[in-house]
NUKEDO-914081 format. One line per 2 residues: number of its first residue (from 0); their letters; for each residue x, y, z of C-alpha. Coordinates in nm, 2 decimals. Layout:
BEGIN
NUM	a	X:Y:Z; ...
//
This chain:
BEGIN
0	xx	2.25:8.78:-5.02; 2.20:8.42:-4.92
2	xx	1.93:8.44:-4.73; 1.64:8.14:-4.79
4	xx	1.32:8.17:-4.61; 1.21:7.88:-4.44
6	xx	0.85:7.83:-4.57; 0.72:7.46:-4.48
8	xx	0.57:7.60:-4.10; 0.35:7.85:-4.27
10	xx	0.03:7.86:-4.43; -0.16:8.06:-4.72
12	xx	-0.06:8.16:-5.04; 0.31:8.15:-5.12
14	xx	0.41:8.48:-5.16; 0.27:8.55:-4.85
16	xx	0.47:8.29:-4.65; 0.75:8.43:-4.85
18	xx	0.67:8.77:-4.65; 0.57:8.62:-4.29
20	xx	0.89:8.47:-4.34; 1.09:8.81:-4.40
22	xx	0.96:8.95:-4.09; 1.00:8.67:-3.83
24	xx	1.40:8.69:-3.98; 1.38:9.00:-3.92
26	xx	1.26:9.02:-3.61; 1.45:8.72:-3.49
28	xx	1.78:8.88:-3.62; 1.86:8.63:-3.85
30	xx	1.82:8.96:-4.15; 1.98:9.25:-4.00
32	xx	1.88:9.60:-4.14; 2.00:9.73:-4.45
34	xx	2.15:9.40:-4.54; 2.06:9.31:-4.90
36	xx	1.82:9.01:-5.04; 1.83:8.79:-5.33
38	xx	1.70:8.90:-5.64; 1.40:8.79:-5.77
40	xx	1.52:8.55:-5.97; 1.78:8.38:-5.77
42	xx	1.52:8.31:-5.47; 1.29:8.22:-5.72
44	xx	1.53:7.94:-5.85; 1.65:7.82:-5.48
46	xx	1.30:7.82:-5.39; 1.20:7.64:-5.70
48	xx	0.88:7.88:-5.75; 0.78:8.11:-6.02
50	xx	0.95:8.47:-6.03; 0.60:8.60:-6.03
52	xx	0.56:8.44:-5.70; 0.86:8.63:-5.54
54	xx	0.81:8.96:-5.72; 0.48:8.97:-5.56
56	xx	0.62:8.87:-5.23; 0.89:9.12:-5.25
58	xx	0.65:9.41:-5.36; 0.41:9.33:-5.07
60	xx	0.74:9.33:-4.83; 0.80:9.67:-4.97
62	xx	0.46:9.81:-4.92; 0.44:9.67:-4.60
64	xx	0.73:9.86:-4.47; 0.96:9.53:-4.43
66	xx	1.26:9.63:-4.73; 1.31:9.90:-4.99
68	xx	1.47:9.89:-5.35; 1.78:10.09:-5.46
70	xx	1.78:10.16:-5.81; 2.08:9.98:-5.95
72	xx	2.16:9.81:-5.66; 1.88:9.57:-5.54
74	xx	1.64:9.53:-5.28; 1.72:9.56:-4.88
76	xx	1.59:9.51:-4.58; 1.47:9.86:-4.48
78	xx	1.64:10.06:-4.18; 1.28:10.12:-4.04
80	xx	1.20:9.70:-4.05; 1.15:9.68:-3.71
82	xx	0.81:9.79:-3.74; 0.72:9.57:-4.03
84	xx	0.61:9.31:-3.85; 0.33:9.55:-3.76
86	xx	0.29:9.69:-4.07; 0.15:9.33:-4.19
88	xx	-0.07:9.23:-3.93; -0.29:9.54:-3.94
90	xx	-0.40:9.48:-4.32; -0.54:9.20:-4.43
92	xx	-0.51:9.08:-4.79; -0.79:8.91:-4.83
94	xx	-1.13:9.10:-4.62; -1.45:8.83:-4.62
96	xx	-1.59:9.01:-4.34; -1.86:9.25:-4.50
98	xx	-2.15:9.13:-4.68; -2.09:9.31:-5.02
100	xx	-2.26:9.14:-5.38; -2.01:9.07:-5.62
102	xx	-2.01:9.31:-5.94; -1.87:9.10:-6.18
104	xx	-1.85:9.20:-6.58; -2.16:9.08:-6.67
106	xx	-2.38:9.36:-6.45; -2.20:9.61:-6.72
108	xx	-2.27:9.85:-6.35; -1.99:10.15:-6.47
110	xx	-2.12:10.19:-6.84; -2.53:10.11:-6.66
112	xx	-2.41:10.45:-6.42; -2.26:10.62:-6.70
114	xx	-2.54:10.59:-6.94; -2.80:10.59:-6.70
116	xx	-2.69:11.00:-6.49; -2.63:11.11:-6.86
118	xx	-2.99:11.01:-6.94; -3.13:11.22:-6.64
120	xx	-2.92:11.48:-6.71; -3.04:11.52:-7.09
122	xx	-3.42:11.45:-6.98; -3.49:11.65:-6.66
124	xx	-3.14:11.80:-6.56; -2.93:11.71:-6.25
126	xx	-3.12:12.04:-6.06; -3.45:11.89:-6.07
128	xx	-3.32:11.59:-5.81; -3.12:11.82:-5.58
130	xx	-3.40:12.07:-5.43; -3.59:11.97:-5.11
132	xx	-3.86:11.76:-5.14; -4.09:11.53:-4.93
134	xx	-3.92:11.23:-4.76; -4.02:10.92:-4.91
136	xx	-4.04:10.99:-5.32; -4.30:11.11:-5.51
138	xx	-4.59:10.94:-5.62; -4.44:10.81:-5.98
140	xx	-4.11:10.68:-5.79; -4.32:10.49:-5.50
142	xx	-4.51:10.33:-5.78; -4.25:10.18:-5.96
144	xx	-4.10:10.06:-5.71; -4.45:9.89:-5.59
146	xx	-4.49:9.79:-5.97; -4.12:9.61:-5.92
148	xx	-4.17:9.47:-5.56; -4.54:9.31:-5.70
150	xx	-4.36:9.04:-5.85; -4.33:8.88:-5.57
152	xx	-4.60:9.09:-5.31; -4.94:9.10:-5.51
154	xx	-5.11:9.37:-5.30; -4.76:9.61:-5.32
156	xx	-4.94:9.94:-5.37; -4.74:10.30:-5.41
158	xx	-4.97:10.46:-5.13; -4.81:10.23:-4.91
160	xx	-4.43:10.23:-5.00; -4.19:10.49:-4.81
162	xx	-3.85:10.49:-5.00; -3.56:10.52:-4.75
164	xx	-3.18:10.57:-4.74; -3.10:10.23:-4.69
166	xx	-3.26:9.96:-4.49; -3.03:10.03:-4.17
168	xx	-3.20:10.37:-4.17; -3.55:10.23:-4.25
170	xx	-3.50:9.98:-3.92; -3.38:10.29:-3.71
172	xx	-3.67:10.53:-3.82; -3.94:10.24:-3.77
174	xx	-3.77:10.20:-3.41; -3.84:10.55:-3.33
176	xx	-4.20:10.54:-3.53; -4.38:10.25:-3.41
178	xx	-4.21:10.15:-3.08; -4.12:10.31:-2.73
180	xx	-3.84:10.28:-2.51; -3.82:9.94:-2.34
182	xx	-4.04:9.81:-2.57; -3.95:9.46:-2.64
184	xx	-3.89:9.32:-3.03; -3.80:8.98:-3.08
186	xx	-3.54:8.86:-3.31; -3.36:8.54:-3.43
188	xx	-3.08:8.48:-3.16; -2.82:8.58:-3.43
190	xx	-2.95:8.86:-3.61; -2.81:9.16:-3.86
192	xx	-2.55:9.34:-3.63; -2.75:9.68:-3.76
194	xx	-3.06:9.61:-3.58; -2.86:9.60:-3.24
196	xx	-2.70:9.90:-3.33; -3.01:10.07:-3.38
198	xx	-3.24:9.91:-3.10; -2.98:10.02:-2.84
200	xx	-3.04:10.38:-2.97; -3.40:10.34:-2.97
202	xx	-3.39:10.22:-2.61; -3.57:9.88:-2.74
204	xx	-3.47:9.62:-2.59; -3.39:9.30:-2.81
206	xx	-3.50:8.93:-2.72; -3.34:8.64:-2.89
208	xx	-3.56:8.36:-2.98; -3.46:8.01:-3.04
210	xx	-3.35:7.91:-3.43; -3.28:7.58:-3.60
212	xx	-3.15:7.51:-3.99; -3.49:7.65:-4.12
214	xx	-3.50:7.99:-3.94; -3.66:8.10:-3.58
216	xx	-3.85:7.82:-3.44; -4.23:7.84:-3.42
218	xx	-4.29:7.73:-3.03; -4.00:7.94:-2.89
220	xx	-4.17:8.21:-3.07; -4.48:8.12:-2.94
222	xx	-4.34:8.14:-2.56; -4.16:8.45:-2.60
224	xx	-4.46:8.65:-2.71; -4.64:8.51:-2.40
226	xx	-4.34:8.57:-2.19; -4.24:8.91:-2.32
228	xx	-4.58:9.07:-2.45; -4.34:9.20:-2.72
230	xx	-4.44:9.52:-2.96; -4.30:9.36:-3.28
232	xx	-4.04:9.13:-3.46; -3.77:9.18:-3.66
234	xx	-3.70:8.82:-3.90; -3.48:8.78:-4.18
236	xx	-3.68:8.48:-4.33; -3.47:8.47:-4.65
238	xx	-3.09:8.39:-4.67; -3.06:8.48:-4.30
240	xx	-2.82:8.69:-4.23; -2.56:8.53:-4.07
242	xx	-2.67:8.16:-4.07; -2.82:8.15:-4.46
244	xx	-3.11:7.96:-4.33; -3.45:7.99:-4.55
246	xx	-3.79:7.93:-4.41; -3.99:7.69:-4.58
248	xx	-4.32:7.82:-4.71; -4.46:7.57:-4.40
250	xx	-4.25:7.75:-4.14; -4.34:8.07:-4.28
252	xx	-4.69:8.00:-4.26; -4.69:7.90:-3.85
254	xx	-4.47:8.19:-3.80; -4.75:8.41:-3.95
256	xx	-5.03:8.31:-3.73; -4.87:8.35:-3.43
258	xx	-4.76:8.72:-3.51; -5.12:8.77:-3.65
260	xx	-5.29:8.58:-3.33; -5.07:8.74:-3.06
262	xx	-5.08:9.08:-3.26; -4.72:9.14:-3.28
264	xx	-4.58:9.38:-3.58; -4.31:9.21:-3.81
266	xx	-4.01:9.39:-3.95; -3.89:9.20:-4.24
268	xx	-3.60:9.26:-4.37; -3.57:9.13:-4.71
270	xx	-3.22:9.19:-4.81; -3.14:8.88:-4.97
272	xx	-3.50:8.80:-5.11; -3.41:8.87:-5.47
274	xx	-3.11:8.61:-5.46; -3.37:8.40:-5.40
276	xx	-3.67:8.50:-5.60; -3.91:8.22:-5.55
278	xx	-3.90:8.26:-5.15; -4.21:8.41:-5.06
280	xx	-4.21:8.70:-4.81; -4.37:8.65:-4.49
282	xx	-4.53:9.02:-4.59; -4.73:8.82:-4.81
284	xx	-4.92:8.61:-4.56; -4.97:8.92:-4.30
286	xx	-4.97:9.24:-4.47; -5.18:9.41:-4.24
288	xx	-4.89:9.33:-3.98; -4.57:9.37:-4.19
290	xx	-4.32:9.60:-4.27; -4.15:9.51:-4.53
292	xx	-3.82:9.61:-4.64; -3.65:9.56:-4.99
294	xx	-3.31:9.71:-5.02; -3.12:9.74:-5.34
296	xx	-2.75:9.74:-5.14; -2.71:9.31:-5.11
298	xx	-2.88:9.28:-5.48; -2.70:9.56:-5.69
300	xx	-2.45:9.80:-5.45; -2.46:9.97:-5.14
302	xx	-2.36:10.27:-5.23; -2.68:10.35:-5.39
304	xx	-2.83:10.36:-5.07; -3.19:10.26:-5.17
306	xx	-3.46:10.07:-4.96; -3.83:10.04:-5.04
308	xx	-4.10:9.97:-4.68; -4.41:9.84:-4.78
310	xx	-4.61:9.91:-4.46; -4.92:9.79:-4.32
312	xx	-5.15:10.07:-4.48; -5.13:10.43:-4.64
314	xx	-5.19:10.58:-4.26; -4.85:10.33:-4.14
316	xx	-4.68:10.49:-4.48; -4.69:10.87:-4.35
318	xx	-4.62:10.80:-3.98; -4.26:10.64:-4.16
320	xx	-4.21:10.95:-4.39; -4.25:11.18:-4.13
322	xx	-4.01:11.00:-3.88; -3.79:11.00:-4.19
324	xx	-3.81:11.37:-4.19; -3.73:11.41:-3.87
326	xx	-3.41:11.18:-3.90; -3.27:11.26:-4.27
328	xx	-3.50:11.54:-4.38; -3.53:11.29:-4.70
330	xx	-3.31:11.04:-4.89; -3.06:11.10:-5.21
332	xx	-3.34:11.19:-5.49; -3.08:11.13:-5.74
334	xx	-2.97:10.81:-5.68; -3.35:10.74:-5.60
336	xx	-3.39:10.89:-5.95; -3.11:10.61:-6.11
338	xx	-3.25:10.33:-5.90; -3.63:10.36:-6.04
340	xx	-3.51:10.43:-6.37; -3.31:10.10:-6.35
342	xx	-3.63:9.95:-6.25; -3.83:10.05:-6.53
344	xx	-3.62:10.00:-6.82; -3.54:9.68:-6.70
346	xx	-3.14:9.74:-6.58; -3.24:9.62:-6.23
348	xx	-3.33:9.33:-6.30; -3.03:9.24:-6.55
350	xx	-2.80:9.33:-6.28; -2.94:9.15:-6.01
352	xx	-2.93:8.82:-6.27; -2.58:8.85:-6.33
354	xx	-2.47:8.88:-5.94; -2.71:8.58:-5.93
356	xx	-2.51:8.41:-6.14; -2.20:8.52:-5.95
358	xx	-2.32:8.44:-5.64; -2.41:8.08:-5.73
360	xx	-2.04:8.01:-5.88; -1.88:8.14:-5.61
362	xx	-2.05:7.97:-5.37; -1.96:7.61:-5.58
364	xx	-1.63:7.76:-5.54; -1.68:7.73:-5.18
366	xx	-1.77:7.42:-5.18; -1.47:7.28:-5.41
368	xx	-1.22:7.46:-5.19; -1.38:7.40:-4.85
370	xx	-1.42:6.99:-4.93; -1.59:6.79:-4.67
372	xx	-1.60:7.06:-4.41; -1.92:7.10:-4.28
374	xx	-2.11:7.45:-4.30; -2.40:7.59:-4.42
376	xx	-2.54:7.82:-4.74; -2.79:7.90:-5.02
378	xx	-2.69:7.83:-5.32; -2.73:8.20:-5.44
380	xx	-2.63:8.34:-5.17; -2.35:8.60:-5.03
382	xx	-2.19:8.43:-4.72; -2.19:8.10:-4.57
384	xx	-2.19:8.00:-4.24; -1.87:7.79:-4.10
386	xx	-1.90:7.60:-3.74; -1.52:7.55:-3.59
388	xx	-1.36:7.29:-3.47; -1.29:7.32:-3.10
390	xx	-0.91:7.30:-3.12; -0.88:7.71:-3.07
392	xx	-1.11:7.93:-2.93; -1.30:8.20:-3.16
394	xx	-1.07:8.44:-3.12; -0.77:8.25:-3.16
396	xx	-0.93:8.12:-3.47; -0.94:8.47:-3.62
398	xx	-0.63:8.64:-3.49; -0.48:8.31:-3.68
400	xx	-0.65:8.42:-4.00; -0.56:8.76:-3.93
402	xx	-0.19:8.67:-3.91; -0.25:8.49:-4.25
404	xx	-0.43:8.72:-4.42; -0.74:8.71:-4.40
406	xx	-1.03:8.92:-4.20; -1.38:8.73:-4.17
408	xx	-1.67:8.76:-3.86; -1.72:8.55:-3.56
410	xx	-2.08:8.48:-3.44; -1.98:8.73:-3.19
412	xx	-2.08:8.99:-3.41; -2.48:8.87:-3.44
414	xx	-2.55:8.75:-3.12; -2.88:8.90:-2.92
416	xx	-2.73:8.78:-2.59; -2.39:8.62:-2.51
418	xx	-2.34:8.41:-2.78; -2.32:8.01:-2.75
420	xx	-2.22:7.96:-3.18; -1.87:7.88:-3.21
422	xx	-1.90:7.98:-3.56; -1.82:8.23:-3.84
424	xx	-1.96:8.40:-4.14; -1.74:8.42:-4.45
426	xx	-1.83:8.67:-4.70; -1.79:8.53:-5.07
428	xx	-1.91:8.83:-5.20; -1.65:9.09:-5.02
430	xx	-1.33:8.90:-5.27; -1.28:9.13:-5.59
432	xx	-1.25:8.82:-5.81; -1.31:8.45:-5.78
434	xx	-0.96:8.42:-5.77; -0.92:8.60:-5.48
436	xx	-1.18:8.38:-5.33; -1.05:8.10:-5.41
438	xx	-0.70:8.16:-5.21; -0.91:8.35:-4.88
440	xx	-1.03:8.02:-4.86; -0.73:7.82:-4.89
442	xx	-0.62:8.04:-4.61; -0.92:7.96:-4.41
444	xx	-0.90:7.54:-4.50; -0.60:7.59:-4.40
446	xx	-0.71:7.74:-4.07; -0.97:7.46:-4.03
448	xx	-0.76:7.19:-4.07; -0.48:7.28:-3.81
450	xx	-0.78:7.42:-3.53; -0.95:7.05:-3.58
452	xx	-0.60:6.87:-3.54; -0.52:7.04:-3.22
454	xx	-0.91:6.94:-3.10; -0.76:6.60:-3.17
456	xx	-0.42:6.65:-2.93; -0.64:6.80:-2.69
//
């Protein structure tokens, strides 16, 4: 029982050295099995930490595999501890590497569900949304969503609008509807991981084109459509997913007469655009040329699985349905049903201000905790974009973060072609609270600190 855990060599939050510590003793030999620990409060007071601190650490080394409590007796290094050490680097406390919004109070999202399925039920009845019916929503739905998207399109018409089962299955059934295989379709050199995903199925080949801190850059644009003679382009011009780079209204406006003069389609995938509201799409400049894709999963929650395509014209609009019918016979009318409710009676629009709000603190957060580190970010947006020092590779970098704690994505992950960005995006969004947030990104300081003190040894 007078074991004390040697905590000065590690880093992250304290509980958790208390449990990396536990292991390595345990896997050193210095802790043999079934041999008992301190109570809670006697580490606590050799320690000199709160006995929150070490009942935390001590519950986590339980559910981790690494000891076990006996009623009446105490807590014990478990007989099976050899595999703990395991046990705690396969699950990650703290995991910034999906791009999720935050939900916090203020959306009121469980009572907005509750109220808002017990509303279609009284009105139209749950049976009425679960029948077949034509891919793409009926006429009211495709209007209010038009209605909703014309704030910041002005020629958003329903006749146009093909509502989908998320923009990764938008992206996949424009593929399949508008291109061929070994087709070409440009893209930002780091782009959305799900467009890879879906070109390779496609047999579309993807061509990175040269970006800077305000999105892809006009004249390597420019060459690769004479280059490459490519059928379309996919562009995240808002919040870019993964470097949060925002075209100015200039930029957008070059980047639109080049697609119109060398007639090249855009995708745009506007996933972000309502965390930035005053942004204007590029679908704006080029309709004839654009399809244009609002989702609902980075602004209010994936699991709604909701995506509205403005497309070029009403003849574009059913050559999208019926490719949707071929893929997913049609999307989720109920949750289609909830989501254009929400955008009538004005719910949409409350939650996305709320997660605005969230974003925006989280992301001065960020900047508290992360100091003079360079990286960059919107102000309302999700993630933020993080260049490493050169003191470990990329993958040192993360298994490091992984030993601490904490998941997040390399640059890796978004790269058209073998990627040059020794860099990584870190999800604000993915933490359940801002206090949660606030010690991932201790862990990754942390992280920072000792990868740009070994590029100093070196």
């Amino acid at each position: 029982m007078d074991w004390l855990p040697t905590l000065t060599d590690r880093e992250g939050p304290l509980y958790r050295r208390i449990v990396d510590a536990l292991s390595a003793d345990v896997a050193s030999g210095r802790l043999r099995r079934g041999q008992q620990l301190p109570t809670h409060r006697a580490l606590a007071k050799s320690l000199g930490v709160d006995l929150t601190t070490v009942t935390r650490a001590y519950t986590e080394a339980q559910r981790c595999g690494l000891t076990e409590a006996r009623v009446g007796q105490g807590t014990f290094v478990a007989e099976s501890a050899v595999q703990a050490r395991q046990a705690v680097s396969r699950r990650p406390e703290f995991d910034l590497s999906m791009n999720l919004p935050p939900q916090p109070i203020e959306t009121g999202l469980e009572d907005r569900l509750t109220r808002g399925i017990a509303a279609l039920q009284r009105e139209v009845g749950f049976s009425a949304h679960l029948n077949y019916r034509e891919p793409g929503g009926s006429d009211a739905e495709r209007g209010i969503a038009a209605a909703w998207l014309g704030a910041r399109i002005a020629n958003a018409h329903g006749d146009r609008l093909v509502i989908c089962p998320g923009t990764q299955n938008a992206l996949f059934n424009l593929l399949i509807a508008v291109t061929s295989p070994g087709d070409v379709v440009l893209t930002e050199s780091l782009t959305y991981p799900g467009i890879k995903a879906a070109a390779a199925y496609a047999g579309v080949r993807l061509v990175g084109v040269q970006i800077d801190e305000e999105g892809i850059i006009p004249d390597a644009l420019k060459s690769a459509c004479r280059r490459h003679a490519p059928k379309a382009a996919y562009l995240i011009p808002t919040i870019h997913n993964p470097t949060t780079a925002t075209m100015p209204l200039s930029r957008r406006e070059e980047i639109a007469e080049i697609l119109r003069a060398k007639k090249v389609l855009l995708f745009e995938d506007d996933a972000y655009g309502m965390l930035a509201p005053s942004a204007m799409p590029l679908a704006s400049l080029i309709p004839e040329r654009t399809y244009f894709a609002a989702s609902l999963s980075k602004c209010i929650a994936p699991g709604l699985r909701t995506s509205f395509v403005l497309t070029p014209d009403h003849r574009s609009a059913g050559v999208l349905a019926n490719a949707l019918r071929a893929t997913v016979q049609m999307p989720a009318f109920l949750m289609i049903a909830l989501a254009t409710r929400w955008l009538q009676d004005g719910s949409a629009d409350a939650i996305i201000g709320a997660i605005r709000d969230e974003a925006a603190a989280r992301q001065k957060l960020a900047a508290h905790v992360l100091g003079r580190h360079a990286y960059s970010a919107h102000p309302g947006g999700h993630h933020i974009w993080v260049p490493l020092p050169r003191g470990w590779s990329k993958t040192e970098f993360v298994s490091h973060l992984h030993r601490q704690g904490l998941a997040i994505v390399t640059a890796d992950a978004f790269s058209v072609e073998e990627s040059q960005h020794h860099a990584i995006r870190v999800s604000l969004g993915a933490a359940s609270s801002r206090a949660e947030l606030v010690a991932a990104l201790e862990i990754l300081t942390t992280a920072l600190k000792l990868s740009a003190a070994a590029s100093r040894v070196v």
